[in-house]
C-alpha positions as a Markdown table, in Angstrom:
| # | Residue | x | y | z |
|---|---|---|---|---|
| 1 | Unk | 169.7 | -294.7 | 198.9 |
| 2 | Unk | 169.2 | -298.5 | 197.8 |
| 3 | Unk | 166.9 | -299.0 | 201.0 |
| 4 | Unk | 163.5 | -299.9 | 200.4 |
| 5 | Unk | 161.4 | -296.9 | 201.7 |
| 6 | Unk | 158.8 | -299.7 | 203.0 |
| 7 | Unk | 161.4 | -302.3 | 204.5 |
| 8 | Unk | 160.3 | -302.4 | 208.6 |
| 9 | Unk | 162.0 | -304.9 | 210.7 |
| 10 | Unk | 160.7 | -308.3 | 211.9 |
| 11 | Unk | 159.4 | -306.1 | 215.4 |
| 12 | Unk | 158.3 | -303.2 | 214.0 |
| 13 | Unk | 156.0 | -305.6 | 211.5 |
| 14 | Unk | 154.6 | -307.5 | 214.5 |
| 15 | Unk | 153.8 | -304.0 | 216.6 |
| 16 | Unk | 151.7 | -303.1 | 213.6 |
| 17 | Unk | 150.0 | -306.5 | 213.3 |
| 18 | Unk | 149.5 | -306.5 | 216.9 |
| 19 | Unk | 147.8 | -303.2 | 216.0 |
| 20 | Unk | 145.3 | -304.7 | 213.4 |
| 21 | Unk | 144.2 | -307.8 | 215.5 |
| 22 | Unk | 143.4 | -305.2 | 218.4 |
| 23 | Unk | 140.4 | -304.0 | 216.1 |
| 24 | Unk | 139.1 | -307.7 | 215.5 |
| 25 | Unk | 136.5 | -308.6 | 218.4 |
| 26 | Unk | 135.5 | -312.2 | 219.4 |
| 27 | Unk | 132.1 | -312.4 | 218.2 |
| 28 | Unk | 130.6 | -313.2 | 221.7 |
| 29 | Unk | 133.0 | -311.4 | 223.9 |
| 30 | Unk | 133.2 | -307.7 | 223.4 |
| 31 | Unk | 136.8 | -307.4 | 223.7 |
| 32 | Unk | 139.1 | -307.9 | 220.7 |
| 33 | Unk | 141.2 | -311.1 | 220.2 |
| 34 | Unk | 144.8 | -309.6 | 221.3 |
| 35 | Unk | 143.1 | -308.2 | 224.6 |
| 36 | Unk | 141.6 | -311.5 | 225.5 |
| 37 | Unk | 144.5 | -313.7 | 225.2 |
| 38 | Unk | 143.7 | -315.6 | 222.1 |
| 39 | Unk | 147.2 | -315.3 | 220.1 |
| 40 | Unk | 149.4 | -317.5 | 221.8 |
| 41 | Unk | 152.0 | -316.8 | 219.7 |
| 42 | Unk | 153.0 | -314.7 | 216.5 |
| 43 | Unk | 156.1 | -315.2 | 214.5 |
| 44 | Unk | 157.4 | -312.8 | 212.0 |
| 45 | Unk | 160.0 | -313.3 | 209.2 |
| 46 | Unk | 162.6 | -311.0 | 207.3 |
| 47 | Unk | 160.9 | -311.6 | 204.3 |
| 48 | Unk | 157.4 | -310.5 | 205.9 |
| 49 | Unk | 156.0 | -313.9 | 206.5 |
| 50 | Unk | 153.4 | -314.2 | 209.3 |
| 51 | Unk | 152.2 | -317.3 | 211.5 |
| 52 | Unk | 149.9 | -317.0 | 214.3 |
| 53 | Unk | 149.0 | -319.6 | 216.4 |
| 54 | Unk | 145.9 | -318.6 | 218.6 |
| 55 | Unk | 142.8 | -320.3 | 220.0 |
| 56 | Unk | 139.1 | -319.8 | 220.8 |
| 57 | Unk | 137.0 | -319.2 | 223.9 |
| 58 | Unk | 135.7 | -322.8 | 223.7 |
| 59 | Unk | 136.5 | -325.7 | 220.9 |
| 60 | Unk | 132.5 | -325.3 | 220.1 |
| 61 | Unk | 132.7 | -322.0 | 219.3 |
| 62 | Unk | 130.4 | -321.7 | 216.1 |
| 63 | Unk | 133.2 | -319.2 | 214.0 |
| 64 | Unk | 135.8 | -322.0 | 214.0 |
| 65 | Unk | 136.1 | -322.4 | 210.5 |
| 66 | Unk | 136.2 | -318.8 | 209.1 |
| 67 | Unk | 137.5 | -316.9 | 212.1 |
| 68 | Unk | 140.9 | -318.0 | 210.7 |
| 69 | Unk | 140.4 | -316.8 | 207.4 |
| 70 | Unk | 139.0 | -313.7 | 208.6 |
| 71 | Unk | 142.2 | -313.2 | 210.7 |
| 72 | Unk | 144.4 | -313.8 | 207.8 |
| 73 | Unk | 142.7 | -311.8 | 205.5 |
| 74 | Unk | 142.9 | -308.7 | 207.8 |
| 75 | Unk | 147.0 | -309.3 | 208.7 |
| 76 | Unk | 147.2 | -309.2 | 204.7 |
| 77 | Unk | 146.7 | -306.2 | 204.7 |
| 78 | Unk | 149.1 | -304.8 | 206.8 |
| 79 | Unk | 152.3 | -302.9 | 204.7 |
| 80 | Unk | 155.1 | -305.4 | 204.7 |
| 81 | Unk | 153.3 | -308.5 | 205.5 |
| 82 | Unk | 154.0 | -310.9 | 202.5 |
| 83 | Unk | 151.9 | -314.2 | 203.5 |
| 84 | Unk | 149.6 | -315.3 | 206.7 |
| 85 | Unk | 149.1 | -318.2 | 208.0 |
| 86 | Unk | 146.7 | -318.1 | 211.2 |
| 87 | Unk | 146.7 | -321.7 | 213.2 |
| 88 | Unk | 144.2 | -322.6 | 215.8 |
| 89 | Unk | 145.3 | -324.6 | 218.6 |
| 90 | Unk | 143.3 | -326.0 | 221.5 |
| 91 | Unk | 146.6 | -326.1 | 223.8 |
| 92 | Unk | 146.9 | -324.9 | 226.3 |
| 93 | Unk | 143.4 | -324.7 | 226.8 |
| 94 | Unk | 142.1 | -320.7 | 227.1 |
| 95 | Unk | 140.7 | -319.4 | 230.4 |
| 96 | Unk | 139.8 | -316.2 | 231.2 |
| 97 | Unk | 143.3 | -315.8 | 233.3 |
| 98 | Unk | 144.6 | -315.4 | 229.8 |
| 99 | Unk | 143.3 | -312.0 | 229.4 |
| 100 | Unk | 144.9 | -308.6 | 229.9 |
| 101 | Unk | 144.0 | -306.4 | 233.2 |
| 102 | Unk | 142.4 | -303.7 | 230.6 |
| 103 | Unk | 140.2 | -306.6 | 229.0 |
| 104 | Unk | 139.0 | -308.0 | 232.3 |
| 105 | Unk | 138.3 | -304.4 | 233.6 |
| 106 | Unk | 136.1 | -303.9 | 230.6 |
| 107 | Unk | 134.5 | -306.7 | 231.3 |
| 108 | Unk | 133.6 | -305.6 | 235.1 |
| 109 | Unk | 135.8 | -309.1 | 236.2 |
| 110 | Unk | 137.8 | -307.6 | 238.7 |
């Protein structure tokens, strides 16, 4: 058997990093970053390269500069993943419409 016992595919590599940014909380908010709608968007490569665009509760938000590194650091990690890259965009702008049912239930906004 020439098949790499570690070799996932491109969606089974995103399910487990949507797994690890599920235990990484907003440092205000506490909800984690999947649950609140701050990864717009995460892109996943045969060869087990990562980029994830996300945002930020507000553009002032004082862990702008080393929340990304944080995030990247932690999707490292994960078996498979080769190299992260974590952008921060500001569009669209987030709102708390952005957030999943269970997130806004835990957070008594319903």
């Amino acid at each position: 058997m020439s098949e790499n016992f570690y070799e996932v595919s491109p969606k089974e590599l995103k399910a487990d990093i949507i797994e690890m940014l599920q235990t990484i909380y907003d440092p205000e908010i506490p909800v984690n970053i999947y649950e609140l709608g701050l990864i717009y968007e995460i892109d996943v490569s045969e060869s087990g390269n990562v980029d994830i665009k996300m945002t930020l509760t507000a553009p002032g938000c004082p862990v702008a500069q080393s929340f990304p590194g944080e995030i990247e650091a932690k999707i490292s990690t994960v078996p498979s993943v080769e190299k992260v890259q974590v952008e921060l965009v500001w569009e669209p702008p987030w709102t708390k419409d952005m957030m999943s049912e269970a997130a806004q239930l835990q957070l008594g906004m319903f």
